[in-house]
Backbone as ProteinMPNN parsed JSONL, in Angstrom:
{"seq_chain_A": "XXXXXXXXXXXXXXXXXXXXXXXXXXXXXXXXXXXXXXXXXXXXXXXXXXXXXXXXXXXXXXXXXXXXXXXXXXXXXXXXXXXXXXXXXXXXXXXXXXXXXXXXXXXXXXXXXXXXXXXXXXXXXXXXXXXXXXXXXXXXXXXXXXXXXXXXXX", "coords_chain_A": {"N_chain_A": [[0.833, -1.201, 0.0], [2.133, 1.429, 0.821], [4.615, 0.906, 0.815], [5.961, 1.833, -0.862], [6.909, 4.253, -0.394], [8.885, 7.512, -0.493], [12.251, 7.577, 0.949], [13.667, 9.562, 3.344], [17.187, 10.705, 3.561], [18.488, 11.992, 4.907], [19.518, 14.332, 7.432], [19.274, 17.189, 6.56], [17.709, 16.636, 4.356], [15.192, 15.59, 5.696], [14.84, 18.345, 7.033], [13.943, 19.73, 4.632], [11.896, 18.628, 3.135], [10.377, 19.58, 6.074], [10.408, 21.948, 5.599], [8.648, 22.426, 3.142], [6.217, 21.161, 3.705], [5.926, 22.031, 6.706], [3.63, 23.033, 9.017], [2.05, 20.736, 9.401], [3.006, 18.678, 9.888], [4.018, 14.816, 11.366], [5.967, 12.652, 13.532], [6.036, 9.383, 13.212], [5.82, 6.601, 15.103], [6.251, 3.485, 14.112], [5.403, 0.283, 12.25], [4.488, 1.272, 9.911], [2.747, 2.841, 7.465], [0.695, 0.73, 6.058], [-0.298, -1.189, 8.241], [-0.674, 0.846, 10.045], [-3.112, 2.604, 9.004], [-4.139, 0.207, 7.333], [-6.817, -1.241, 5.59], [-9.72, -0.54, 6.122], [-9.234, 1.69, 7.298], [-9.288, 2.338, 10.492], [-6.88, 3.877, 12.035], [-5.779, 3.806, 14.593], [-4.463, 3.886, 17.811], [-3.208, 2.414, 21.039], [-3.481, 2.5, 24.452], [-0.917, 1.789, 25.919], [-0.78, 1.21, 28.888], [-3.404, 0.621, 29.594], [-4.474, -0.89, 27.83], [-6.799, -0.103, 26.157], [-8.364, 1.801, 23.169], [-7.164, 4.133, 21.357], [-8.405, 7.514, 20.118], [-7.152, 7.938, 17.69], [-4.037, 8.102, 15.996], [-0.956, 7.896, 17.46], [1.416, 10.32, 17.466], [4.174, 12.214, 17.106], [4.32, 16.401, 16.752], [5.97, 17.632, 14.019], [6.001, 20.191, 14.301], [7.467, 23.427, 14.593], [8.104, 25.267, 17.577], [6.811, 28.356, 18.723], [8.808, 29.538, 20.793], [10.855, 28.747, 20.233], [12.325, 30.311, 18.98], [14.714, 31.933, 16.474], [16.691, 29.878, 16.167], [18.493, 26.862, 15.062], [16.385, 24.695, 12.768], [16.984, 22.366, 12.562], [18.421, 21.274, 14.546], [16.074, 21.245, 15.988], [14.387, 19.688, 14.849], [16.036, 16.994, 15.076], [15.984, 16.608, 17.847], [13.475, 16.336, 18.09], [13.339, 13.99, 17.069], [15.06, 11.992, 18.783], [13.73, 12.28, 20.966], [12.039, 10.357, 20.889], [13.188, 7.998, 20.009], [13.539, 5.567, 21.52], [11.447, 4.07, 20.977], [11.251, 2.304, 18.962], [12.774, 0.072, 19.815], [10.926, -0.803, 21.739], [8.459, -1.669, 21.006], [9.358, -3.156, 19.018], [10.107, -5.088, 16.6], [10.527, -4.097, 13.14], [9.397, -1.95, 13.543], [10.161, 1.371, 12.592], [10.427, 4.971, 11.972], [8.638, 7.397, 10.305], [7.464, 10.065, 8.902], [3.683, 11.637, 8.688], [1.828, 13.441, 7.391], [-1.246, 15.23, 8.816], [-4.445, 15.398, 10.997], [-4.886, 16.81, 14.442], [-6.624, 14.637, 16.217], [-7.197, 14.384, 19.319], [-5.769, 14.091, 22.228], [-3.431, 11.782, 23.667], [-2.227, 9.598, 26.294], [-0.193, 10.895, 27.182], [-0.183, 13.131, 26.719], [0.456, 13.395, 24.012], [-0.314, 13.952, 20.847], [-3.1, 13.293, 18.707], [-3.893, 11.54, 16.139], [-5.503, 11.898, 12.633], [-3.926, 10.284, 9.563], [-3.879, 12.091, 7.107], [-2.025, 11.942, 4.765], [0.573, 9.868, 3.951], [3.876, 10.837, 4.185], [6.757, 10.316, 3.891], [9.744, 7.738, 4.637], [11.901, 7.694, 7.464], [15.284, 7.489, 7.285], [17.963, 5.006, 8.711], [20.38, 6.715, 9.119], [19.431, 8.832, 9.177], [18.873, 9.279, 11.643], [21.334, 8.551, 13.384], [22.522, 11.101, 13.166], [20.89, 12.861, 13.898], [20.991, 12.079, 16.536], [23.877, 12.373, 16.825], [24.37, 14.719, 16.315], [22.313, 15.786, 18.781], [23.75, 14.67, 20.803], [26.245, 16.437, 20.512], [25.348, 19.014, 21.756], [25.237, 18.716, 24.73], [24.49, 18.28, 27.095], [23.699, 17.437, 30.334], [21.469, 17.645, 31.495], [19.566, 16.523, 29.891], [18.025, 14.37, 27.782], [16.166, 11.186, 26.259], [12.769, 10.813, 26.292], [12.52, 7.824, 27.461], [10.779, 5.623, 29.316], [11.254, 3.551, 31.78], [11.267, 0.761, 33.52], [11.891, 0.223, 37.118], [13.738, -1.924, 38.452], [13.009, -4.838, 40.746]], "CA_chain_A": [[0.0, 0.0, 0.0], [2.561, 3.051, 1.627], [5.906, 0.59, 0.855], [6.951, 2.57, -2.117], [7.248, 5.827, 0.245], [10.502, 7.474, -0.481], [12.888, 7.568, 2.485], [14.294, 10.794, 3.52], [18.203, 9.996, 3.619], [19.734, 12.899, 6.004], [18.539, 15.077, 8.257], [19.175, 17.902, 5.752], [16.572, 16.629, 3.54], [14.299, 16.163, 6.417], [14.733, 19.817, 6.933], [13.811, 20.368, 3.449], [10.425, 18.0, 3.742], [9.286, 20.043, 7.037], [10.069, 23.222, 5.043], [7.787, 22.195, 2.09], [5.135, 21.111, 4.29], [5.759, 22.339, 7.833], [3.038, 22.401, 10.19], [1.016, 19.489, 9.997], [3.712, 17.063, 9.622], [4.475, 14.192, 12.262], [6.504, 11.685, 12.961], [5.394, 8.313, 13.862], [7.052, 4.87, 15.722], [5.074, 2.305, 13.953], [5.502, -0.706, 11.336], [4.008, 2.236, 8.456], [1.293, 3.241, 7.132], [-0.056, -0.243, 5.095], [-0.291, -1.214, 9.279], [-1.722, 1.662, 10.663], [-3.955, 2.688, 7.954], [-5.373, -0.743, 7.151], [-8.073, -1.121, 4.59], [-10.36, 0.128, 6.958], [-8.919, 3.314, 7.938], [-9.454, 2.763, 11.883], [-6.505, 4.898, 12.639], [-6.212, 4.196, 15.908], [-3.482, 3.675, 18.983], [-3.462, 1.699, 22.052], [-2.441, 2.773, 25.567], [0.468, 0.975, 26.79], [-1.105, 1.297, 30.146], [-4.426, -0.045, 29.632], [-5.177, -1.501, 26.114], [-7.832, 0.734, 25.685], [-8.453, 1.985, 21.924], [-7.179, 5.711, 21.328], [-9.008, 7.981, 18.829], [-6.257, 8.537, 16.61], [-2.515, 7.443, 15.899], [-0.269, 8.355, 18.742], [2.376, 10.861, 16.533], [4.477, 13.852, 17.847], [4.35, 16.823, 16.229], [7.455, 17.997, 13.795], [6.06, 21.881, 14.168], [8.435, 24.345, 15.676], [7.305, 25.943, 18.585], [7.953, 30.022, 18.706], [9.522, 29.851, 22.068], [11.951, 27.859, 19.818], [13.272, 31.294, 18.613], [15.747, 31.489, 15.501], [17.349, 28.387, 16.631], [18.442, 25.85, 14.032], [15.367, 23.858, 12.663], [17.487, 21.068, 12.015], [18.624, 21.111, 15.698], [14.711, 21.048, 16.681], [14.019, 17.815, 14.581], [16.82, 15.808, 15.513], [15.711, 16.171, 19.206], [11.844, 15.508, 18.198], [13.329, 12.207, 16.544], [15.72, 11.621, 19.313], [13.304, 12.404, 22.067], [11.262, 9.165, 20.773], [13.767, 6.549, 19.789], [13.167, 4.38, 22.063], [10.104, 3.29, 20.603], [11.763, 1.146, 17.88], [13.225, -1.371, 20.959], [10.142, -0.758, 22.678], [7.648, -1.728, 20.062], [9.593, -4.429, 18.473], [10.66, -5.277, 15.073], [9.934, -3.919, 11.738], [9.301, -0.466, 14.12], [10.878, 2.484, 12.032], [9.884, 6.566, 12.117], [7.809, 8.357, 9.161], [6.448, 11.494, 8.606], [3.093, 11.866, 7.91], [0.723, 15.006, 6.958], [-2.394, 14.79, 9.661], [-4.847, 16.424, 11.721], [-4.639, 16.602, 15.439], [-8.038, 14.566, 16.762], [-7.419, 14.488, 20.873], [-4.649, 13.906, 22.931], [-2.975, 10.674, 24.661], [-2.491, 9.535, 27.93], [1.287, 11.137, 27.861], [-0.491, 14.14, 26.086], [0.961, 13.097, 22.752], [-1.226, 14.171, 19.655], [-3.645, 11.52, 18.448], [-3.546, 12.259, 14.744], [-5.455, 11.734, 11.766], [-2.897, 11.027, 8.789], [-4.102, 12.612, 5.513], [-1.194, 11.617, 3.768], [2.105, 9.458, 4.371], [5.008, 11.44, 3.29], [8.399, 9.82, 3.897], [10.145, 6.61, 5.602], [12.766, 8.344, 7.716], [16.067, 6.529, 7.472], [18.582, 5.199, 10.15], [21.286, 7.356, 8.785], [18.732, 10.321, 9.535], [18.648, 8.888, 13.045], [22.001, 8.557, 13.452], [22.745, 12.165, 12.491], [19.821, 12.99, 15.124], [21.249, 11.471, 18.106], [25.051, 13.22, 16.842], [23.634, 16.445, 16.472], [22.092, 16.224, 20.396], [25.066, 14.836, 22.297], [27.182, 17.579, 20.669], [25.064, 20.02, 22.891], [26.417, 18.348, 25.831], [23.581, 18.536, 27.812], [23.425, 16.394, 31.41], [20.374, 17.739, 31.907], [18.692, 16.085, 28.891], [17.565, 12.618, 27.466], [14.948, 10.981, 25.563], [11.658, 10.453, 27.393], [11.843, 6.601, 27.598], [9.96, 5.345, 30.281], [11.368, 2.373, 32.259], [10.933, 0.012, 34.925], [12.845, 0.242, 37.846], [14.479, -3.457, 38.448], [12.196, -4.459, 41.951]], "C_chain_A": [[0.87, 1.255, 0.0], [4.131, 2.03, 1.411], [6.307, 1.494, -0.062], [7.194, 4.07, -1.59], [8.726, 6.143, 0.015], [11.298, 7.591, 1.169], [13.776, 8.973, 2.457], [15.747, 10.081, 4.042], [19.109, 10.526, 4.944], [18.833, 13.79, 6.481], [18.585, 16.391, 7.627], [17.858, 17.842, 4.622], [15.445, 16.021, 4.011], [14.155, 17.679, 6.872], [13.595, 20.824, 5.667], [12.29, 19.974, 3.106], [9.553, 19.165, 4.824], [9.406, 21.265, 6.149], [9.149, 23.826, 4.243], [6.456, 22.032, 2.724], [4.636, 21.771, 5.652], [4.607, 22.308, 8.586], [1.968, 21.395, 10.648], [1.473, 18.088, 9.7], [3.434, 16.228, 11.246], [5.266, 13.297, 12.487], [5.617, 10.722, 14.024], [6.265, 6.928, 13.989], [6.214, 3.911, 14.844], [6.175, 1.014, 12.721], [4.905, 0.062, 10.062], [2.87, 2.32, 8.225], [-0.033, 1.962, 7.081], [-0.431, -0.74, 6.898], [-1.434, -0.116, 10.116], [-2.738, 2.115, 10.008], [-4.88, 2.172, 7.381], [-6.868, -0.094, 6.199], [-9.021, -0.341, 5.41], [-10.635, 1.538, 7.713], [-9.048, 3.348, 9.609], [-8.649, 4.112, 12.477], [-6.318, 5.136, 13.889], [-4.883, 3.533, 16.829], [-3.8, 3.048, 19.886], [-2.838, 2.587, 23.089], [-2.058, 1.548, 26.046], [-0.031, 0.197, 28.172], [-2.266, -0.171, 30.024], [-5.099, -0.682, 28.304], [-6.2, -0.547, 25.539], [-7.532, 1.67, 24.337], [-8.219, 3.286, 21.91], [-8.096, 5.972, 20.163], [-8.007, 8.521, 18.102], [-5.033, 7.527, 16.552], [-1.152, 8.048, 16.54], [1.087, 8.574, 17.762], [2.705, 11.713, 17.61], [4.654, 14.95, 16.258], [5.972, 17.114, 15.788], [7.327, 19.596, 13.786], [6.859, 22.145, 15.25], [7.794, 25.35, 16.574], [7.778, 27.169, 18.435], [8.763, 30.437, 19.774], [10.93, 29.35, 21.624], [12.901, 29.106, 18.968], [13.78, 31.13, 16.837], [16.368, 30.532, 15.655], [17.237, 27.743, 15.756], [16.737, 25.099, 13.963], [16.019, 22.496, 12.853], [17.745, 20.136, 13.324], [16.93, 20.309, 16.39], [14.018, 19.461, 16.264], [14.311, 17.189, 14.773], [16.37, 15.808, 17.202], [13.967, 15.688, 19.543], [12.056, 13.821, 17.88], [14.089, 11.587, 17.732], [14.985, 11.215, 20.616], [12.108, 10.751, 22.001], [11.412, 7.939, 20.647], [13.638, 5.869, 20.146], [12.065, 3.683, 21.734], [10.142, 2.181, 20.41], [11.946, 0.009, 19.325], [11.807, -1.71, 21.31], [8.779, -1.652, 22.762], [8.008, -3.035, 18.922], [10.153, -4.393, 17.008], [10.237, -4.813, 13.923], [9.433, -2.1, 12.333], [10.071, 0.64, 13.38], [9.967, 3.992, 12.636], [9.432, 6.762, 11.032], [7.016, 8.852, 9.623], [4.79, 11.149, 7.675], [1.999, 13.235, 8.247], [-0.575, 14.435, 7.568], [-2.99, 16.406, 10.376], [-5.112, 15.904, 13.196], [-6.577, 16.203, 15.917], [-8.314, 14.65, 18.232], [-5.879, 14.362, 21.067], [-4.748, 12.411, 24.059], [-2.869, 10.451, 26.081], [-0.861, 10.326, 28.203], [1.417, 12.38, 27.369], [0.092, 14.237, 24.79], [-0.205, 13.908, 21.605], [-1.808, 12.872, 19.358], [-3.784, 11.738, 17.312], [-4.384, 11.142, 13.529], [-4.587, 11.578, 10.235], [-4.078, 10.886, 7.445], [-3.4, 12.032, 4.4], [0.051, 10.863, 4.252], [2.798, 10.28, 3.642], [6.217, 10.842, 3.258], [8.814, 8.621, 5.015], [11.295, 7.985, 6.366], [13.965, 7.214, 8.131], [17.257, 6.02, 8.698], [19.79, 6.214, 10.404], [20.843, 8.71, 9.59], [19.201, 10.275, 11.193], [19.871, 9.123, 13.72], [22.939, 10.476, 13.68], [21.86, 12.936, 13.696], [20.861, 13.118, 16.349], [23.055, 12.211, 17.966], [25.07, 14.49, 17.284], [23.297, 16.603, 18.555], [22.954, 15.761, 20.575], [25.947, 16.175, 21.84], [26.538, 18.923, 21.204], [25.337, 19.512, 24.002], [25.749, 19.094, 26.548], [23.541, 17.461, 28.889], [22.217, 16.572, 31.481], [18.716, 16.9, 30.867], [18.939, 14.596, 28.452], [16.465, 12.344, 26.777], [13.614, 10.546, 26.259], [11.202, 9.143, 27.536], [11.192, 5.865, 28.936], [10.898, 4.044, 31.091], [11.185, 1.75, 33.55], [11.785, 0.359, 35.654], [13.427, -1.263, 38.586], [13.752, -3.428, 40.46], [13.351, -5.381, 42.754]], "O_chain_A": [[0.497, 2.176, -0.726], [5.016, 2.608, 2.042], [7.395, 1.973, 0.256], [7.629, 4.951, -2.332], [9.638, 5.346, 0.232], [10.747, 7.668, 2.268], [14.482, 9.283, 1.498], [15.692, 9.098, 4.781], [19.939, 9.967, 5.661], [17.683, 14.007, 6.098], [17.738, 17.076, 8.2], [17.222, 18.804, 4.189], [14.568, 15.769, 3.185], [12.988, 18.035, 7.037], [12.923, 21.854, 5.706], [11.494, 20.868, 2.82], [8.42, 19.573, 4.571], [8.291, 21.718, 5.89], [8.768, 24.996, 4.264], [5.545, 22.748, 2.307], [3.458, 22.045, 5.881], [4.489, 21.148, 8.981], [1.319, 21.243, 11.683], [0.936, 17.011, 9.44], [2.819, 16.787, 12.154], [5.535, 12.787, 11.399], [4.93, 10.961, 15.017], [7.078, 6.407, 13.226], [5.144, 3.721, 15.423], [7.393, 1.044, 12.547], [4.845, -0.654, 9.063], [1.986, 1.791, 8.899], [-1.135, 1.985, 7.629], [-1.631, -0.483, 6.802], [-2.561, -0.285, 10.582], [-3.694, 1.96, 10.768], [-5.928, 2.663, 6.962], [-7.551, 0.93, 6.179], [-8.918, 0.857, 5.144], [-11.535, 2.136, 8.304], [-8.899, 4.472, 10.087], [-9.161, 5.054, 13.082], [-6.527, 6.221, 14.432], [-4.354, 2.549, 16.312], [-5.018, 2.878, 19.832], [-1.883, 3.317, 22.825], [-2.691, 0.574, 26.453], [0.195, -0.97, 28.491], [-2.101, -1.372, 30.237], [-6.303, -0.814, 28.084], [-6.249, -0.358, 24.323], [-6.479, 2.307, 24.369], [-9.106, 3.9, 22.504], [-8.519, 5.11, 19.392], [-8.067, 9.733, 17.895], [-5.063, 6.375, 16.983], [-0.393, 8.696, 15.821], [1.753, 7.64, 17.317], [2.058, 11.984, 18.621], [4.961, 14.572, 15.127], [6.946, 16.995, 16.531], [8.258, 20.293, 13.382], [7.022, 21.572, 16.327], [6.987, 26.182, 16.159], [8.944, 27.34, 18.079], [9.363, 31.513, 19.766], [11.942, 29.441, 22.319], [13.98, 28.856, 18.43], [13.25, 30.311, 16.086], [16.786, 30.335, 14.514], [16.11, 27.675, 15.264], [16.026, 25.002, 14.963], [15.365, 21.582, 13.355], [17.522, 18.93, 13.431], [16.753, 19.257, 17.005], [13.466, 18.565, 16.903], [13.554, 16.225, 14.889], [16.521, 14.71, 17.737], [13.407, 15.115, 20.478], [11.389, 12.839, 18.205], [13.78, 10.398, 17.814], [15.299, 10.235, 21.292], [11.554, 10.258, 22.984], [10.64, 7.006, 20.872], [13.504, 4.927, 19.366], [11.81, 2.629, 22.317], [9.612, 1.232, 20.988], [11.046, -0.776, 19.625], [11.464, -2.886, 21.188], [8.188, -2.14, 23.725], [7.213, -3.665, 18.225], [10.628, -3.36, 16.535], [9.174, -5.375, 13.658], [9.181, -1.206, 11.525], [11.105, 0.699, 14.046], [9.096, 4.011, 13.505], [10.046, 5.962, 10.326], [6.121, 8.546, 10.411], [4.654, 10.662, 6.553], [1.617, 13.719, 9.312], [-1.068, 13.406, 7.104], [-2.599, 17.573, 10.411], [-5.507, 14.746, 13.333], [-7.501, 17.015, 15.958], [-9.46, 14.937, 18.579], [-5.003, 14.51, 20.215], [-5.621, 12.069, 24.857], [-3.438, 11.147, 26.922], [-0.394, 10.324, 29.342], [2.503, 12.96, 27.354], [0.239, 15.404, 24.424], [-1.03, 14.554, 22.25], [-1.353, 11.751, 19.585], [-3.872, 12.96, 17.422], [-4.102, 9.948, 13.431], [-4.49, 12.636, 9.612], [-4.79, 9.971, 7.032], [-3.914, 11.684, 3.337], [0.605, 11.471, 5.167], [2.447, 10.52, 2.487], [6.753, 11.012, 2.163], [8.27, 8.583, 6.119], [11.42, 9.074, 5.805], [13.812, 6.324, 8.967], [17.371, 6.797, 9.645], [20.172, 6.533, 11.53], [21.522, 9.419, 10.332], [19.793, 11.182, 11.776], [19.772, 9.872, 14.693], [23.908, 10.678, 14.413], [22.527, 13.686, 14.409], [21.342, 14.117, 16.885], [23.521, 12.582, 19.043], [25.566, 15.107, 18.226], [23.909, 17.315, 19.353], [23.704, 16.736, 20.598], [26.333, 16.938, 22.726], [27.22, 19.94, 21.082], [26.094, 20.355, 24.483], [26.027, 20.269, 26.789], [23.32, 16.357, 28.39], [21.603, 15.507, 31.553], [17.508, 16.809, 31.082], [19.882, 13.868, 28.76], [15.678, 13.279, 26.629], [13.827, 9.549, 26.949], [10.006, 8.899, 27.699], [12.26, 5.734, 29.533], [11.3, 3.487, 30.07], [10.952, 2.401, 34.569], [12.722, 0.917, 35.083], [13.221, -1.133, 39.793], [13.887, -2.49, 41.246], [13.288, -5.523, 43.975]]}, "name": "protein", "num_of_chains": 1, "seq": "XXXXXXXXXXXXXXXXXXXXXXXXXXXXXXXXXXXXXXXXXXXXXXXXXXXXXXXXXXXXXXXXXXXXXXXXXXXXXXXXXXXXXXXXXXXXXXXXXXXXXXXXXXXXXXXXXXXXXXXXXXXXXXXXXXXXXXXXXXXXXXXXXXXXXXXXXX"}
C-alpha cells in the first residue's frame, strides 16, 4: 500500500520535507502506514497502560514551537526524533519513524497528539537517526535525554 514511500536519507533533507510542508507534519514509531492505515482506515493507537483503543494514531508533532526562537530547525528535529527513539526497541521489530501530513483529533495519555494522517510522506532513514542522536550529544547537555519510560528493576 505506503511501501513505495521514499525515504528521507539525512537530516538535511528532512529539513527540506518540514520546510515544504511544515506544520502538519508528524513523525510516527510504527511498522508504516499499510499497518496503521489498514483497509479500513481505523486509525487508531493503544495505551500501553491499559489496552484501551485511542481515537487517533499516537504521533508527535514535527512543528516548531515560537519559544523555539531562531534556533536551528534542524537542531529542533533531531531532538523531536531523538526524544522518541526508544520506541523502535520498545515496540519491536519492523518499528521504524515516518512522517506523515495529519490532523490533530485528541490527545494521549502522555499528552501526545492523536492524529489523523491525511497523507504518508516519507520513511525516515537510520542514517537520519544517526545524524539525530550526533547532532544532540554535541550540545552536551546532562540535563537532557529521551523520554523513555522504564521500569525500575524491583
Amino acid at each position: 500500500m505506503h511501501d513505495d514511500m521514499p525515504t528521507v536519507p539525512t537530516l538535511a533533507a528532512l529539513e527540506r520535507v518540514f520546510e515544504a510542508e511544515e506544520s502538519d507534519l508528524y513523525v510516527r514509531w510504527s511498522t508504516g502506514p499499510a499497518a496503521d492505515l489498514g483497509d479500513r482506515g481505523a486509525q487508531s493507537s493503544r495505551d500501553g497502560l491499559t489496552g484501551v483503543p485511542l481515537p487517533g494514531l499516537s504521533a508527535n508533532p514535527l512543528r516548531v514551537e515560537p519559544w523555539w526562537g531562531d534556533r536551528p530547525v534542524r537542531l529542533w528535529l533531531a531532538r523531536r526524533l531523538h526524544d522518541y527513539g526508544h520506541l523502535r526497541e520498545l515496540r519491536g521489530p519492523g518499528v521504524r519513524p515516518w512522517v506523515l501530513r495529519g490532523r490533530e483529533r485528541a490527545r494521549g495519555p502522555d499528552n501526545e497528539p492523536l492524529v489523523v494522517c491525511d497523507r504518508p510522506v516519507a520513511w525516515i532513514s537510520d542514517d537520519v537517526l544517526r545524524e539525530a542522536e550526533e547532532l544532540v550529544d554535541a550540545q552536551d547537555s546532562p540535563e537532557w535525554g529521551p523520554l523513555a519510560r522504564h521500569r525500575s528493576p524491583e
